[in-house]
PyMOL commands that place a pseudoatom at each C-alpha (Angstrom):
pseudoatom trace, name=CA, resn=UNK, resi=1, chain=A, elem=C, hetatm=0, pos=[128.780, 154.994, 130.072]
pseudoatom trace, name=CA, resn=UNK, resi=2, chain=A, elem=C, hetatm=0, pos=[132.395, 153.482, 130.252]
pseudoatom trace, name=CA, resn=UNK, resi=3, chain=A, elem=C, hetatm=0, pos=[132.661, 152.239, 126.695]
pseudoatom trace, name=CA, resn=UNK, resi=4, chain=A, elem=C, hetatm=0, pos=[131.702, 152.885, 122.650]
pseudoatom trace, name=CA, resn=UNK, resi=5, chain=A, elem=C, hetatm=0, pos=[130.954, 149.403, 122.998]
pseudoatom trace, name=CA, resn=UNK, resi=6, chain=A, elem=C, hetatm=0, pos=[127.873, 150.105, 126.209]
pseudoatom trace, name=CA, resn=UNK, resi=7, chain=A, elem=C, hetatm=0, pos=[127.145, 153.526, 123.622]
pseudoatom trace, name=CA, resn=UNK, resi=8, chain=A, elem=C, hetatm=0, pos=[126.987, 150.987, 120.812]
pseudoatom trace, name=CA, resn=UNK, resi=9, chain=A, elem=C, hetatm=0, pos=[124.660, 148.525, 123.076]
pseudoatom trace, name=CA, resn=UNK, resi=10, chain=A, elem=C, hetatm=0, pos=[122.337, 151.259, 123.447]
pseudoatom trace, name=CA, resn=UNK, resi=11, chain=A, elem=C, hetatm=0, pos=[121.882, 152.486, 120.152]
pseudoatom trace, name=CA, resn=UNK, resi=12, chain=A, elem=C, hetatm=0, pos=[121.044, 149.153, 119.247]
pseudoatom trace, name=CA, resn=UNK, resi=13, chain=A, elem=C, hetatm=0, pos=[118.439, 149.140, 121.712]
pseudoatom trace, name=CA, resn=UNK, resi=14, chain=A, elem=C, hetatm=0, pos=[116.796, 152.371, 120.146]
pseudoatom trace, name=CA, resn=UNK, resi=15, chain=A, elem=C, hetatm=0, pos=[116.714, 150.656, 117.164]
pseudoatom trace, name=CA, resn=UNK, resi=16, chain=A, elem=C, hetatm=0, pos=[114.958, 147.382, 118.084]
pseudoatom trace, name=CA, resn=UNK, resi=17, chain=A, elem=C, hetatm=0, pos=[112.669, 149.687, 119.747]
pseudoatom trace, name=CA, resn=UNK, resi=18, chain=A, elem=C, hetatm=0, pos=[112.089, 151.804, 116.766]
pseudoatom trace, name=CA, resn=UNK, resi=19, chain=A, elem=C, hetatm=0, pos=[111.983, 149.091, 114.310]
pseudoatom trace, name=CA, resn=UNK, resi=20, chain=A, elem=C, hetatm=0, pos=[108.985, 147.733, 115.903]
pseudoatom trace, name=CA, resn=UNK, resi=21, chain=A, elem=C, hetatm=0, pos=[107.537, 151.585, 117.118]
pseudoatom trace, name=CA, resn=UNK, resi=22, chain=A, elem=C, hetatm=0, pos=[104.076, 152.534, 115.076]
pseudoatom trace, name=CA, resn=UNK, resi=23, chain=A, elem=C, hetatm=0, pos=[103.793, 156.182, 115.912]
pseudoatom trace, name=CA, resn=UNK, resi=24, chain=A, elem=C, hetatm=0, pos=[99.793, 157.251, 116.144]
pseudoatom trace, name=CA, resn=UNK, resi=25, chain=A, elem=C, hetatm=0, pos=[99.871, 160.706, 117.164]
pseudoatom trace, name=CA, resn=UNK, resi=26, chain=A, elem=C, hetatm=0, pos=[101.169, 164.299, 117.310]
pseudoatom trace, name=CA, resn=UNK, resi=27, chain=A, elem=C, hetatm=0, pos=[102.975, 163.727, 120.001]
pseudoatom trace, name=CA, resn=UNK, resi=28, chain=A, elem=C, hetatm=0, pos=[104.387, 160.645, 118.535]
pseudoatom trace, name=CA, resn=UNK, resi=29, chain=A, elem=C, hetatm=0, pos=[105.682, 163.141, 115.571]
pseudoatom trace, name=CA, resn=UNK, resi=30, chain=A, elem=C, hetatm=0, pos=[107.504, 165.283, 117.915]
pseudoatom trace, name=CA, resn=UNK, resi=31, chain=A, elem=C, hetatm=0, pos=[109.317, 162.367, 119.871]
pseudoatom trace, name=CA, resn=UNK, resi=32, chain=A, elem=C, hetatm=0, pos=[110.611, 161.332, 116.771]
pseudoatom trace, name=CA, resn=UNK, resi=33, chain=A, elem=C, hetatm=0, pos=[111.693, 164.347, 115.446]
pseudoatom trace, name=CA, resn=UNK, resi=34, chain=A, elem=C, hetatm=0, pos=[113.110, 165.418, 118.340]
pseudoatom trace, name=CA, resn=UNK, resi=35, chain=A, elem=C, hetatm=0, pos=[114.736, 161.615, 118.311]
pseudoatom trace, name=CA, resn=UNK, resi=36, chain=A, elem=C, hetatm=0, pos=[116.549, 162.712, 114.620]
pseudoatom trace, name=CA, resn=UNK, resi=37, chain=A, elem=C, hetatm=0, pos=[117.385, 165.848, 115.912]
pseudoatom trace, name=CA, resn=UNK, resi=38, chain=A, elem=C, hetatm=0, pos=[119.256, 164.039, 118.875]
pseudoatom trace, name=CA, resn=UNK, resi=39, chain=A, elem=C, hetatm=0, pos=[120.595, 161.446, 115.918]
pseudoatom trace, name=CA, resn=UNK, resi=40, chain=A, elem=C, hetatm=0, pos=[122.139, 163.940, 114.137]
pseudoatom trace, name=CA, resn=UNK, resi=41, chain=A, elem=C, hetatm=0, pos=[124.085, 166.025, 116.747]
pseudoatom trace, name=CA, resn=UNK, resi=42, chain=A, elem=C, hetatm=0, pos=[125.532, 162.392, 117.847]
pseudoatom trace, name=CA, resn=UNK, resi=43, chain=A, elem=C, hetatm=0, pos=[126.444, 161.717, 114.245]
pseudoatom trace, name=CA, resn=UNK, resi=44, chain=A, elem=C, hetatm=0, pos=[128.318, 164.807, 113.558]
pseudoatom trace, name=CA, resn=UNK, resi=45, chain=A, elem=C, hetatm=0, pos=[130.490, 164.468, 117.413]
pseudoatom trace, name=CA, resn=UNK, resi=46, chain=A, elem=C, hetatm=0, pos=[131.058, 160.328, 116.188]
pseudoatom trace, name=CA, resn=UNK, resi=47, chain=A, elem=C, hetatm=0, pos=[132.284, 162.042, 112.685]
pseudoatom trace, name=CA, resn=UNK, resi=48, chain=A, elem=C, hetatm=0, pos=[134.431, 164.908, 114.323]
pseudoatom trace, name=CA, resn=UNK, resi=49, chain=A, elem=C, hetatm=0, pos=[136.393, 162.037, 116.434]
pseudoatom trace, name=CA, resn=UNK, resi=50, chain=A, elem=C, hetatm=0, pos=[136.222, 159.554, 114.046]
pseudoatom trace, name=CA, resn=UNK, resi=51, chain=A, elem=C, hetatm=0, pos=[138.126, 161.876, 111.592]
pseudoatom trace, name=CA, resn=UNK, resi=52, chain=A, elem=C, hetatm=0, pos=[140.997, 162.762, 114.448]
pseudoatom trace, name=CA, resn=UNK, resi=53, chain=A, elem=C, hetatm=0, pos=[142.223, 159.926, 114.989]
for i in range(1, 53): cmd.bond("trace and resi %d" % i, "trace and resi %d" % (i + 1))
show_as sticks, trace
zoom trace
């Protein structure tokens, strides 16, 4: 990545895909938590630089 804005293109792109995503299975369960787990760590580093500058 070279950019927030390419990191910003590709969040959007998990979120087209999610918004249209019907999860069936177990294994569908785990993807996604493991998905929010992901979110969350990405939140808190965006938060953490966000709040130095």
């Amino acid at each position: 990545m070279e950019s927030l804005k390419d990191a910003l293109a590709v969040l959007e792109e998990v979120e087209k895909f999610l918004s249209s995503y019907n999860p069936k299975t177990e294994e569908d369960r785990k993807l996604l938590y493991l998905l929010i787990s992901k979110n969350m760590r990405i939140e808190a580093e965006a938060y953490v630089k966000y709040l130095r500058i």
